[in-house]
Backbone as JSON Lines, residues from 0, in Angstrom:
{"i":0,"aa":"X","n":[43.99,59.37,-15.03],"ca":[43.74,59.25,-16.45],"c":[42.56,58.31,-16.71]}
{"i":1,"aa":"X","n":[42.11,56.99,-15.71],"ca":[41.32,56.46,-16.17],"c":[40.13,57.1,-15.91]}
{"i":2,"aa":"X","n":[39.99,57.93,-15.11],"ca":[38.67,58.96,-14.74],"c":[38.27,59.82,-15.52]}
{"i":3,"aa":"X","n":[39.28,59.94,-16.23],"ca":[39.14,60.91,-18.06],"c":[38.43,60.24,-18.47]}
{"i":4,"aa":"X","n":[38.8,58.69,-18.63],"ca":[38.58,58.12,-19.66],"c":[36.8,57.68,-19.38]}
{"i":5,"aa":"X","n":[36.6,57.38,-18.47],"ca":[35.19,56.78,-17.45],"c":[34.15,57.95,-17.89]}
{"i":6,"aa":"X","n":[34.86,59.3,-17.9],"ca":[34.05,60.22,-17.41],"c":[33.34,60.74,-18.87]}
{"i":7,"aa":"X","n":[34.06,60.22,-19.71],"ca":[33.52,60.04,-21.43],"c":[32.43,59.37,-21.81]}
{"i":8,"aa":"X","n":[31.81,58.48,-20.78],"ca":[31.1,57.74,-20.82],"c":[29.6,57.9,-20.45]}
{"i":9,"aa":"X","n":[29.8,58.9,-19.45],"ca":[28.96,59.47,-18.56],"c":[28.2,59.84,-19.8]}
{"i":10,"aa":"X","n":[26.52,59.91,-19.5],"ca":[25.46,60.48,-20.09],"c":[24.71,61.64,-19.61]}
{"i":11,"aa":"X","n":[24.82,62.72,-20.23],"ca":[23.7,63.5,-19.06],"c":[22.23,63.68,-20.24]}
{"i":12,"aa":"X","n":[22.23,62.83,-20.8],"ca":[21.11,62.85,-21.04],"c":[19.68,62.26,-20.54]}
{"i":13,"aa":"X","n":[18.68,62.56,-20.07],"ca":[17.37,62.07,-19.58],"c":[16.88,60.42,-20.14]}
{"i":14,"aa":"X","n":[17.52,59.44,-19.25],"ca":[16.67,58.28,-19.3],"c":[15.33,58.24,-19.64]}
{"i":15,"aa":"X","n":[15.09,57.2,-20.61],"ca":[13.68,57.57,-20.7],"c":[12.85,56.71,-19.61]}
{"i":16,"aa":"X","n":[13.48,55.91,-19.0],"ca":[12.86,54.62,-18.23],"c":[12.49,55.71,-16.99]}
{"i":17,"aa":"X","n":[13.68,56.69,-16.44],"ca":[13.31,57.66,-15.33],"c":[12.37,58.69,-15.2]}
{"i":18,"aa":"X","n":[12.39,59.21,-16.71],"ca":[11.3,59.92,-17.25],"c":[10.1,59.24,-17.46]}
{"i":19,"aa":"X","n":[9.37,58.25,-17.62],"ca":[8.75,57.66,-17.45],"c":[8.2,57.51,-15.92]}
{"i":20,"aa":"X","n":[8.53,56.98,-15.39],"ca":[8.46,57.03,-13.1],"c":[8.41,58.2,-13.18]}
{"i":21,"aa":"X","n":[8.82,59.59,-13.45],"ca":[8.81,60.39,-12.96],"c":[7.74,61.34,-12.8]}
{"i":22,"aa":"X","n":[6.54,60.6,-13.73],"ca":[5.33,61.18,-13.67],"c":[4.39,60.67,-12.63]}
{"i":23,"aa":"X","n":[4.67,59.44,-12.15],"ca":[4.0,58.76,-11.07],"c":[4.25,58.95,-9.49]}
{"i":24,"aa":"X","n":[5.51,60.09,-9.65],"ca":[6.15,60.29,-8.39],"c":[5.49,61.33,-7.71]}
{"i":25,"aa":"X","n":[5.55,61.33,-6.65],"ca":[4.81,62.72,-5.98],"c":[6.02,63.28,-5.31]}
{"i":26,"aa":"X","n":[6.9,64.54,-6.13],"ca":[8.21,65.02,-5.9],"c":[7.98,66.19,-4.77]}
{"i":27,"aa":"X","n":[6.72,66.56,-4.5],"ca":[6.36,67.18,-2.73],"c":[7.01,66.67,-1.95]}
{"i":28,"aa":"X","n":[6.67,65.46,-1.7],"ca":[6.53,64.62,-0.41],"c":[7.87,64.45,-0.61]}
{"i":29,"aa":"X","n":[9.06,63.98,-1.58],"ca":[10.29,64.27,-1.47],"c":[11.13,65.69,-0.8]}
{"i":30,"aa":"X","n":[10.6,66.15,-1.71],"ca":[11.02,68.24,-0.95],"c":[10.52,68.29,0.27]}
{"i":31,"aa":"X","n":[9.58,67.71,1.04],"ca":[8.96,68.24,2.19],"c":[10.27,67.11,3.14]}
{"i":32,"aa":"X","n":[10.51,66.3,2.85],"ca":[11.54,65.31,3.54],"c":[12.83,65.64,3.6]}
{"i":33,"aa":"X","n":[12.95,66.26,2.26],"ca":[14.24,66.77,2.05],"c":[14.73,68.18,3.24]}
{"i":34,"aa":"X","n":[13.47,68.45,3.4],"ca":[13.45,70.22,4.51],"c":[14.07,69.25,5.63]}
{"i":35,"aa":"X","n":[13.75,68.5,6.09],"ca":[13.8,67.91,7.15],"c":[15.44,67.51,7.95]}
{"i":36,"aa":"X","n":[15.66,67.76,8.58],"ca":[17.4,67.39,9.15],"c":[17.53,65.85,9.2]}
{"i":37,"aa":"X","n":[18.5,65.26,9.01],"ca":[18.27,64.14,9.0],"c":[18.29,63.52,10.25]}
{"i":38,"aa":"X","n":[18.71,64.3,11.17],"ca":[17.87,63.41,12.99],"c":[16.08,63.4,12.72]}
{"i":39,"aa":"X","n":[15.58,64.68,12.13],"ca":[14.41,64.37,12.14],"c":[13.37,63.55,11.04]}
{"i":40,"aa":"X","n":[14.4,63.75,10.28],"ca":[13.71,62.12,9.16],"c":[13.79,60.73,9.93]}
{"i":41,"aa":"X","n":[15.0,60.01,10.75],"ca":[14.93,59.17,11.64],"c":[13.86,59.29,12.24]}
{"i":42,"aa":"X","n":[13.48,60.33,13.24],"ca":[12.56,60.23,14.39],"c":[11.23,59.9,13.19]}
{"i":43,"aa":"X","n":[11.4,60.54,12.25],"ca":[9.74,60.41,11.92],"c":[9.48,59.28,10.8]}
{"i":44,"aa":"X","n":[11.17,58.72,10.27],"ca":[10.67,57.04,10.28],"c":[10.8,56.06,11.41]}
{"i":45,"aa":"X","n":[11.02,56.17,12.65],"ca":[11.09,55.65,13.68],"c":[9.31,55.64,13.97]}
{"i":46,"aa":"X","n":[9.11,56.89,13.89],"ca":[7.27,56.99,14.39],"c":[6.73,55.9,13.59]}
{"i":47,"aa":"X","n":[6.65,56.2,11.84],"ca":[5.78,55.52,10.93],"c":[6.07,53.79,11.83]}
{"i":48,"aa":"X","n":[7.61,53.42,12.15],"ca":[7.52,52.04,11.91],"c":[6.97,51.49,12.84]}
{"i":49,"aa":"X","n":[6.92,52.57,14.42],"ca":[6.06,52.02,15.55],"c":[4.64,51.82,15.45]}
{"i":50,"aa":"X","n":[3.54,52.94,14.25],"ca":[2.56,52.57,14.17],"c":[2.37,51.27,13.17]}
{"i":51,"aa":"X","n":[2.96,50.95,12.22],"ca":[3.16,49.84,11.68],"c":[2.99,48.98,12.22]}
{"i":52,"aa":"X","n":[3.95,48.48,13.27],"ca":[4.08,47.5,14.45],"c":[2.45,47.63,15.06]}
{"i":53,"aa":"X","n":[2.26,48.39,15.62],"ca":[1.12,48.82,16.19],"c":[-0.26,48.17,15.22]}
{"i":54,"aa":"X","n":[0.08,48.58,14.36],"ca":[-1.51,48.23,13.3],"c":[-1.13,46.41,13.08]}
{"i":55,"aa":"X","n":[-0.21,45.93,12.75],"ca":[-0.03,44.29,12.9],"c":[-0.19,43.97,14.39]}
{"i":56,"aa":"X","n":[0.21,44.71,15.36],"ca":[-0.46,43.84,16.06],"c":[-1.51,43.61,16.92]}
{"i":57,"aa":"X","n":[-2.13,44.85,16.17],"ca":[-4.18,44.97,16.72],"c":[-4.41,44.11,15.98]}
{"i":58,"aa":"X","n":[-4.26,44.24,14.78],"ca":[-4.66,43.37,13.2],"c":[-4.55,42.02,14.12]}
{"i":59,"aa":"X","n":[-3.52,41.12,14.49],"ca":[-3.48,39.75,14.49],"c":[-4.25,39.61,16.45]}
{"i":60,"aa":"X","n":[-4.03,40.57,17.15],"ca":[-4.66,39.86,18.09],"c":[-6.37,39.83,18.1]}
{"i":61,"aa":"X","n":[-6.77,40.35,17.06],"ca":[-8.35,40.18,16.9],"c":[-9.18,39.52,16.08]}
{"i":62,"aa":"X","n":[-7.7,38.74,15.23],"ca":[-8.21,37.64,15.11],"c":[-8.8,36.08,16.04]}
């Protein structure tokens, strides 16, 4: 009964704060991630964070 009551509450109307972001978003690059299985979203944030690592630490040893 209290899930009745909760569920009265619920809005399905369009935030405007979300609608707003939602023009700045590039919703591709979401769908193209979304195709993706989620072992292979790991592997391919596993990649990004090794070149990351990689670019800090060319970056600091040439200083």
């Amino acid at each position: 009964m209290a899930e009745a009551m909760e569920l009265q509450w619920v809005s399905l109307e369009p935030s405007p704060v979300i609608e707003a972001y939602k023009k700045d978003v590039d919703r591709t690059l979401i769908r193209e991630n979304l195709k993706l299985t989620p072992d292979e979203r790991i592997k391919k944030m596993i990649s990004v964070l090794r070149f990351v690592e990689e670019v800090r630490r060319t970056s600091t040893s040439g200083k």
